[in-house]
N, C-alpha and C positions, 0 to 999 in steps of 0.2 A: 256351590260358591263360585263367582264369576272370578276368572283369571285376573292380573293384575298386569295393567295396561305398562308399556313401557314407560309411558309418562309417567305412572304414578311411582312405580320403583323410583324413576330419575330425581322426583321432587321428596323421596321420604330418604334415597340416599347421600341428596346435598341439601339436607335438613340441618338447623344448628345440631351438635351433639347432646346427649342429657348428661347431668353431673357427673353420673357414676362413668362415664367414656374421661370425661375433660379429667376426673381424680383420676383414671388410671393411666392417663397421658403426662399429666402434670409431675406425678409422683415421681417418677425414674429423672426428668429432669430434675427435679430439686435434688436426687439425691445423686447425679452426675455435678449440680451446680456446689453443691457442698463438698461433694469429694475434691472439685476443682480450685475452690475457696482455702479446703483446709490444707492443702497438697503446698499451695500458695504459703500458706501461715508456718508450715513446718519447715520446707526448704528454705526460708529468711530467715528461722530459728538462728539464734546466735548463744552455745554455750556458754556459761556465765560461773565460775568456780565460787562459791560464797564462804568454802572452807579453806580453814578451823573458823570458828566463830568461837565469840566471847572470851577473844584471848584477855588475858593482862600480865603487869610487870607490878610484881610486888616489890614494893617502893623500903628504903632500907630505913627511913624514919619519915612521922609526919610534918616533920616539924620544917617547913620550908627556908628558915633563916641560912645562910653563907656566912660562915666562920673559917678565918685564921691563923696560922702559927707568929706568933710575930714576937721571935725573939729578941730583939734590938728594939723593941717598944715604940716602933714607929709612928709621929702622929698619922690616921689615917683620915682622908676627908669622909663625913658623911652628909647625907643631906642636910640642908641647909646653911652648912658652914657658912655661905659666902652668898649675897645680892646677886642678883644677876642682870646684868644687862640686855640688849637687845638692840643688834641694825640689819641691814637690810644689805646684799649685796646683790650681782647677776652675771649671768657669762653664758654664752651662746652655746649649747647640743646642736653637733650636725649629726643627723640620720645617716650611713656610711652609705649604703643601701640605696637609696633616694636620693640624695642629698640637701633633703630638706631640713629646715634650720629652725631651733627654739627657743626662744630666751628664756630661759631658766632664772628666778628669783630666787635667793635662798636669804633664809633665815639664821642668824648667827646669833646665840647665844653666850654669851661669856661669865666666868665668876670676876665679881669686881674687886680687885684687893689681891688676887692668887696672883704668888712670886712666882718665878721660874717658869720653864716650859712646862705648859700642861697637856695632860692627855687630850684625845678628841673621837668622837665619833662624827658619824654621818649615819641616817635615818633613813631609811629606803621603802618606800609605800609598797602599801598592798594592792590589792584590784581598785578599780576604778579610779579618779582623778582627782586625790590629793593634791594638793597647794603645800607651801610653806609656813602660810599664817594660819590654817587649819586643820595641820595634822601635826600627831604627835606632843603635841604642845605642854601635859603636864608631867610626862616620861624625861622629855626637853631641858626643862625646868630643872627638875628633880636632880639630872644629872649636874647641869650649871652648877644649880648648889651647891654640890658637892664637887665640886671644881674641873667637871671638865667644861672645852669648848665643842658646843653644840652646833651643827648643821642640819638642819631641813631645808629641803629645794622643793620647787615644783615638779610633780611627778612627769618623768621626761618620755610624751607620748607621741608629739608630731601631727600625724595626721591618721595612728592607727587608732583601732580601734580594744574592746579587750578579746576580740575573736584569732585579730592578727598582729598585735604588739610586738614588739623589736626587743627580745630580749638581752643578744648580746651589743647592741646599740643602748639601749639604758644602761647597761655594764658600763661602755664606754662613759655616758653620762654622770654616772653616780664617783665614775672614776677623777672625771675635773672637779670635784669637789672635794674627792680624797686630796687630789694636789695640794688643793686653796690652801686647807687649812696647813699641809706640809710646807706650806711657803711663809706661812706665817711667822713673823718672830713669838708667839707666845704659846707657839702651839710644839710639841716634842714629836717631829716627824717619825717615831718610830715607835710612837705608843698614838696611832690613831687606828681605831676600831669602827665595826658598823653594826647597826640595828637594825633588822630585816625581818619583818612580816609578811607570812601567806606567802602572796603572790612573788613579792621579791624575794625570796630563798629560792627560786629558779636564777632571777637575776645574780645574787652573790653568788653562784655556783661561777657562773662566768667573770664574773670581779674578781674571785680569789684567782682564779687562773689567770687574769694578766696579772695581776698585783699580790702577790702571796705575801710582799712585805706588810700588810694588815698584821695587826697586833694580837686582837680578836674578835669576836663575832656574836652577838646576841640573837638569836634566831624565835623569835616570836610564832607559835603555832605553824611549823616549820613543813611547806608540800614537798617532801622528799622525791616519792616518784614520780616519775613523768604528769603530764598535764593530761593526758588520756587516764592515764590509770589514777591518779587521783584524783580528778573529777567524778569521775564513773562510781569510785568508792564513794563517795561523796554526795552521788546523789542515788547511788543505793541504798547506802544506808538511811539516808533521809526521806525516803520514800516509805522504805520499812517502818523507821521510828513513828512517822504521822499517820500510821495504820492502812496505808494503801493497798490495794488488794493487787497478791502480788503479781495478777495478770499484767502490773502497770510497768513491773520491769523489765517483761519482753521490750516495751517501747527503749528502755536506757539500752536495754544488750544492742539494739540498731541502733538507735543514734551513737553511741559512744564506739562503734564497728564503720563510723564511718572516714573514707579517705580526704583527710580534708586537706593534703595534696595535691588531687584535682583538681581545688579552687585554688592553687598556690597558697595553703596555709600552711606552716609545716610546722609551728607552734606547740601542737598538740602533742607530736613524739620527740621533744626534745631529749636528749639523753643530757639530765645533770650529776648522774647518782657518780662522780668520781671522788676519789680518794683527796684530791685538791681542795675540794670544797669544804672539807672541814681538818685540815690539817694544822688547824690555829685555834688555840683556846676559845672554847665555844660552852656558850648557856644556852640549853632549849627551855622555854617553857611553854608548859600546855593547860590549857583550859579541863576538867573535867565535867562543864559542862557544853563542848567543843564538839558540835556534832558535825565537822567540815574535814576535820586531820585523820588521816590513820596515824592515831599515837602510838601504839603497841609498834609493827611493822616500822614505821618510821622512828622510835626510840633504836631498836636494835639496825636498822640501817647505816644511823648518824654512828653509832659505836663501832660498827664495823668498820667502817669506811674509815673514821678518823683513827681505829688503830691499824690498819693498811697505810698507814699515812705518818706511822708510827709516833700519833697524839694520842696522849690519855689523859689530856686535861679537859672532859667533857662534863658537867651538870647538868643533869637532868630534874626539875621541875614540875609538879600535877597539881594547880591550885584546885582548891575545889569552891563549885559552886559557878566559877569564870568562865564564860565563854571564846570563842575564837578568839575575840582580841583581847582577852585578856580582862574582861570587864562584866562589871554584874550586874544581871538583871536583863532586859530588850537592848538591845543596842539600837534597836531603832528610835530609842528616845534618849531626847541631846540630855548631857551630863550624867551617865552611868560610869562609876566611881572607877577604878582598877582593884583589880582584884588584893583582898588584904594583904598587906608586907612583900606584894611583889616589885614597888620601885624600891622597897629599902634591899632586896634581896638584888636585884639585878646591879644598883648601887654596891652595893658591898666588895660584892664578886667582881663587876668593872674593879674598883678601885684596887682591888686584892690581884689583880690582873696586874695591872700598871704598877705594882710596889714588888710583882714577882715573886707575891710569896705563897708556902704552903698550904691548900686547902684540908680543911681539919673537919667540915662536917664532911655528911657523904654525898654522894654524886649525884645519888637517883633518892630523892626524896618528895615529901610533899602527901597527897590522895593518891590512891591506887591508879593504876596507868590501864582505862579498860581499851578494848576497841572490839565491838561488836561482829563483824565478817571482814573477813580477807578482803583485801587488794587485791582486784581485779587483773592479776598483771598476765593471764593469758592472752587479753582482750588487744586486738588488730588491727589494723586498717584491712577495709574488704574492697576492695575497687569494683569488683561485679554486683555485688549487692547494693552499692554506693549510686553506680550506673541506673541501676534498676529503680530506686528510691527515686532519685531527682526526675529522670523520666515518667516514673508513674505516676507523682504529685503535679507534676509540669501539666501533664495531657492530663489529672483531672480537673488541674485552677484553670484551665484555658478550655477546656469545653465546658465549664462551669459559667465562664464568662459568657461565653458565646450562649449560651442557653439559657440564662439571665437577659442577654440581649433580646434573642427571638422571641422569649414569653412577654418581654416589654411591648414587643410589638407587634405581637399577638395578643395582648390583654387593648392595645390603641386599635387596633383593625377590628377586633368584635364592637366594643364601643361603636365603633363610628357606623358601623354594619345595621347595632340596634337603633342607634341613632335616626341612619336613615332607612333599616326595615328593608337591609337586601337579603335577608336570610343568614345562613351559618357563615362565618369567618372562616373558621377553618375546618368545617365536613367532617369530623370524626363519626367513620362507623366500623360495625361490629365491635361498640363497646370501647374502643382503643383510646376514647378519649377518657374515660372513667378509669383504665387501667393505668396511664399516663399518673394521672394524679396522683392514684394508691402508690407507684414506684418511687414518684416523686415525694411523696408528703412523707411515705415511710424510713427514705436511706436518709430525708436531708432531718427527720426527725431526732434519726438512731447517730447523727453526724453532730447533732445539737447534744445529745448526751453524754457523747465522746469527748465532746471541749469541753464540756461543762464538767464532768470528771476532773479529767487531767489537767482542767484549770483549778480544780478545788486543791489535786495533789500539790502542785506547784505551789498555791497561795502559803499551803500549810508547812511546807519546804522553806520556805521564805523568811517564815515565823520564828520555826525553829533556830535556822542557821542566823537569827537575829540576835537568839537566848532567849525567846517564848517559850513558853510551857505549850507542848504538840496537845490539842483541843479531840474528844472524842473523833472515831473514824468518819459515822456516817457515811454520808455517799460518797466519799473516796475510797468506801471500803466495796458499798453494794450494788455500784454504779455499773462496776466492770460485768459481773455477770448478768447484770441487766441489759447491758450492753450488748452482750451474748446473744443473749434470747431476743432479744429484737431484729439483731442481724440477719436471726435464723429465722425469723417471718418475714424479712423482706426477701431473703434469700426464695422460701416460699413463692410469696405476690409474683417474685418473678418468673417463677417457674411457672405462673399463670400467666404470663405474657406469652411464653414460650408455646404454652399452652394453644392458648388462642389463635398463634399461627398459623399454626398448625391445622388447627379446627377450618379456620378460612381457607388455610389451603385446601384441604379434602372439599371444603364446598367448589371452588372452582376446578376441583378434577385433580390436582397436581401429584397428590399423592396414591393415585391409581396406577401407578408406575410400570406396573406387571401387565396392564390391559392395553394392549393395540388400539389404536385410532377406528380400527376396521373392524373391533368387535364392538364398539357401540354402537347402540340405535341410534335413530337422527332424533327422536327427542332427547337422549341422554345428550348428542351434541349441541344441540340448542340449548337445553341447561347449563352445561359448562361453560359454551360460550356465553348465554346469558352472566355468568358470575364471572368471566374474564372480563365484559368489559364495565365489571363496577370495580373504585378504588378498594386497596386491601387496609391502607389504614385512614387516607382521608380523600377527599375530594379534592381536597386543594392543595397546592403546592407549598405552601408556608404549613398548614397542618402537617403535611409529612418530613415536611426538615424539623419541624418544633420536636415533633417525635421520635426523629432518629436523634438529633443532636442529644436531646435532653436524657434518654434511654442512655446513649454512652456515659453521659457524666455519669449517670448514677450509676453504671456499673463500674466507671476507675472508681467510684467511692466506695464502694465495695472490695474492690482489687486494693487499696489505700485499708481498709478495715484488714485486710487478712495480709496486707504487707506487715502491718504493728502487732498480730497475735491472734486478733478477737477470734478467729477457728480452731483455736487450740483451743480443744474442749478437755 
């Protein structure tokens, strides 16, 4: 058998590699890429305490009505006693802060025919951008009738929005309207009270603290703690109830860990949980089909706190069947009734308020008081994790863009190439241009799965916190670990990139690291230089920016996938 020429060793050893070389190359990086992926997915980990779960408050009767003592047989008003009127009045909010300025409309209801000073409330919105002419309006009513005078204003927002809203600036706001009616001659400046839903039970926290002369307080589906930990709760929970798979609440444990401080938001950790804020005869009521309040945690907070405040004139409320606001059925469709005997009950107790007399039913009644998991209240701001988050999403939408751009004009330069028959556009060889695709088609595939999920969780969040009945899980349940498993073959594909480099490198020599210049033959030099002076990924200069740039996004999309979980296996 004749010896083998240097030449031919040189050409069988910068030969492409066979399978079984490239799997046993490829393999340790995939499972370097994964170690590095999940290592990603655990260090962002943000503990999340979900205990006790399925607390509740066994309620001392069902019977939701407000009765009583009334020894001296006082007539008491109730609904509809009296006609009600209706004008219009306005007076300017300056933002302290800013100093930008609102005109505020409100809405003034009166009973027509009631003698003497009457009592008076003021209405105070919840999220988003209530008017005067469309909020509140048969609560309003109800109350008129039964003889107090009523205030709705325009929800006093300025120019924020609901991420950075002016809490104790609407305080101030909600507070010129306490005046108004205080200046009125028909109004008993020391029996004027306010109605506060949701979102403004942060705000009355800071109303009662300049103004503790308030009479008292109706507290509609009332967010006790902070705007972090009851959001978080809030959309825990509602994540769970629409059957998400709970890989979905890694994403809440980051986003609700983030400082949103940084952006000058400081909204989020307000502190309202003081003793002030319910130191005045106060009604809570809660919906029991209210999937937005920690009522459990939030019943025994309000009691705490208002006997630290040494008030023990607190009723507690559980209609059943009523959602957040208090109303049955979707709230996303106009005229969904109020929940049964709740304006004659909130009526009652107002009026039994203002005539200062003894209350004779009990405190805590109505449907049972559940609430599903704990209040999140270990949960932080993370300023390094926060840093991490914004930078890693940044550099992947901007290399996204830009790599969006160069495939536009690298999809126009081939065109115009076959157009006029100058050959390749952009020179992909050894393959790079087929690998290109596979990295590309698989992470922006496994990124379309991702939204599509977590837009289905959302929708169905949505539904829920409306008063819809939560719809089977489907793919919000089997999304996630699908999600999983796709990650984990692109994670693969790329470990065949990695692969490939490598391969092309040992064709051009690079990886002979151990051999001297001086122990090869001059045909092994001529081989190596022959592969030195061919391109490693294209020929052309647009082909290897397509390649680099486009290779980075897809791996921040990647580094973006094991930022929200998907590596925790």
């Amino acid at each position: 058998m004749s010896p083998v020429s240097n030449d031919e060793y040189t050409v069988k050893a910068n030969r492409a590699w066979s399978r079984s070389r490239r799997l046993m190359v490829s393999l340790p990086i995939f499972i370097m890429m994964i170690g590095i992926l999940t290592s990603v997915s655990h260090i962002t980990t943000v503990p999340w305490k979900n205990e006790p779960t399925n607390q509740t408050v066994a309620t001392l009767s069902s019977d939701t009505g407000v009765t009583f003592s009334n020894p001296s047989n006082l007539h008491l008003d109730k609904d509809g006693d009296y006609q009600v009127s209706e004008r219009h009045e306005s007076f300017v909010a300056t933002q302290p802060s800013t100093g930008d300025r609102q005109n505020i409309n409100m809405l003034i209801r009166e009973p027509v025919g009631a003698s003497g000073q009457r009592p008076a409330i003021v209405f105070m919105h919840g999220a988003g951008y209530g008017t005067s002419d469309n909020s509140f309006g048969d609560v309003a009513k109800t109350l008129s009738s039964a003889g107090f005078v009523t205030v709705v204003i325009d929800k006093p927002v300025w120019n924020t929005s609901d991420v950075n809203r002016d809490y104790p600036a609407s305080a101030k706001a909600y507070e010129q309207a306490v005046q108004y009616l205080r200046r009125q001659g028909n109004v008993n400046p020391d029996k004027v009270g306010i109605y506060a839903t949701s979102e403004s039970t942060w705000i009355s926290a800071y109303l009662l603290e300049d103004d503790p002369r308030l009479a008292f307080q109706i507290l509609l589906s009332p967010m006790v703690n902070s705007p972090r930990h009851s959001l978080g709760f809030l959309a825990a929970q509602d994540f769970a109830l629409v059957g998400a798979n709970p890989g979905y609440q890694s994403i809440l444990r980051r986003l609700f860990s983030t400082d949103a401080a940084l952006f000058g938001l400081n909204n989020i950790d307000i502190d309202t949980m003081h003793a002030s804020a319910y130191a005045i005869p106060t009604f809570v009521a809660y919906g029991s089909k209210d999937v937005m309040t920690a009522q459990v945690e939030g019943t025994q907070e309000i009691l705490k706190l208002a006997h630290q405040a040494d008030n023990w004139n607190v009723t507690v409320r559980n209609y059943p069947i009523a959602n957040h606001v208090l109303r049955l059925g979707d709230e996303a469709q106009s005229g969904t009734p109020l929940a049964d005997h709740y304006p004659e009950d909130v009526t009652d107790w107002a009026v039994g308020q203002v005539y200062g007399l003894e209350q004779t039913s009990e405190r805590v009644a109505g449907d049972t008081i559940r609430q599903s998991i704990a209040v999140p209240s270990d949960l932080h701001a993370r300023p390094t994790l926060t840093v991490y988050m914004i930078g890693l999403h940044v550099a992947a939408l901007l290399s996204m863009v830009v790599s969006i751009i160069l495939a536009v004009i690298a999809l126009v330069t081939k065109i115009n190439h076959m157009v006029k028959h100058k050959g390749h556009a952009l020179g992909f060889v050894h393959g790079f241009g087929g690998i290109l695709l596979l990295i590309t088609g698989t992470t922006l595939a496994t990124l379309l799965l991702f939204v599509s999920g977590l837009g289905q969780v959302v929708v169905g969040v949505v539904k829920l916190a409306w008063g819809g009945a939560p719809e089977p899980a489907g793919m919000i349940y089997w999304s996630w670990p699908v999600i999983q498993i796709v990650s984990t073959l692109v994670v693969w594909a790329w470990s065949r990139v990695f692969g490939r480099l490598f391969e092309v490198a040992s064709l051009r020599g690079l990886t002979n690291i151990h051999q001297s210049k001086d122990d090869l033959s001059a045909a092994e030099k001529r081989a190596i230089a022959q592969q030195k002076n061919k391109p490693v990924l294209a020929s052309t200069r647009l082909g290897r920016v397509l390649f680099v740039v486009t290779t980075v996004a897809m791996f921040c999309i990647l580094l973006v996938f094991a930022f929200w979980g998907l590596f925790v296996y």
